[in-house]
C-alpha positions, 0 to 999 in steps of 0.5 A, a space after each residue: 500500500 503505497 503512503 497518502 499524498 499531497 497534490 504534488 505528489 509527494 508523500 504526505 503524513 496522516 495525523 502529523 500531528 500538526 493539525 488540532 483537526 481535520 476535515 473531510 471533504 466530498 464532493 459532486 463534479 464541477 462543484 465551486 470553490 466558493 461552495 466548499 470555502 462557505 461550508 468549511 467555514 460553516 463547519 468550523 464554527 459549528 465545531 468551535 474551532 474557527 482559528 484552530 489549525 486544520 488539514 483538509 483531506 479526501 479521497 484520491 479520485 478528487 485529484 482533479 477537482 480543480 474547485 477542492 484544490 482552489 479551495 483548500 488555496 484560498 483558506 490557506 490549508 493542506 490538501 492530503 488526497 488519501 487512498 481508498 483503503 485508508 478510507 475503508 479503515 476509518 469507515 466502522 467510526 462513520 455516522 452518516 450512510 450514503 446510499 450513493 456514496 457506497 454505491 460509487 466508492 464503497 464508503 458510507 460518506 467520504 467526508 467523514 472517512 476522510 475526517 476520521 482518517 486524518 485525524 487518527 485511529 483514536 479520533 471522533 466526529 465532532 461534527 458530522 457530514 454536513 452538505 450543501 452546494 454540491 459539496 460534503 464536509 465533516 471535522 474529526 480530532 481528538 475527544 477534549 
């Protein structure tokens, strides 16, 4: 099983430990960088971490979604694409269950896999997926 990466290409660290959370995001085709920044910062503030350091992380088949990528620029975070087994081993701690999603990627949400993966083994939801826009979003890290 080769390591998760950035989009660079290069090997990225899953809970480096630098980031006090993480936040998984999904997303349909095409969907806008505005989307995306808007529900993350929703999220944020419904998890009370606004200012906190955080890492965004998805699925690897988001590569080329050039509104994940603009987005993860313009709120100045990481972007770690991770592969579909890191995801299938942080799927048992989802919540949500998307018919959909499981049907195209065998995964009951990848915002919250993503989440859970890159906060750790030892993480929990702290906010479950919540969507809008086209795009998915969940924040993980460690129970306080």
């Amino acid at each position: 099983m080769s390591e998760p990466s950035q989009p660079n290409g290069g090997p990225a660290q899953v809970n480096a430990g630098k980031a006090a959370v993480a936040i998984g995001i999904g997303c349909k085709k095409g969907c806008s960088t505005e989307a995306i920044v808007a529900l993350v910062a929703r999220a944020m503030a419904s998890a009370s971490c606004a200012g906190a350091s955080a890492c965004l992380f998805t699925h690897e088949a988001k590569k080329c979604e050039a509104g994940l990528a603009d987005a993860a620029k313009a709120l100045g975070l990481p972007l770690v694409f991770l592969e579909p087994e890191v995801l299938r081993q942080a799927s048992l701690r989802a919540v949500t269950r998307s018919s959909k999603v499981m049907a195209l990627f065998g995964l009951p949400s990848i915002a919250e896999t993503a989440a859970l993966a890159g906060a750790g083994p030892s993480s929990v939801l702290l906010v479950t997926r919540m969507s809008d826009g086209g795009a998915s979003c969940a924040i993980a890290g460690e129970r306080a």
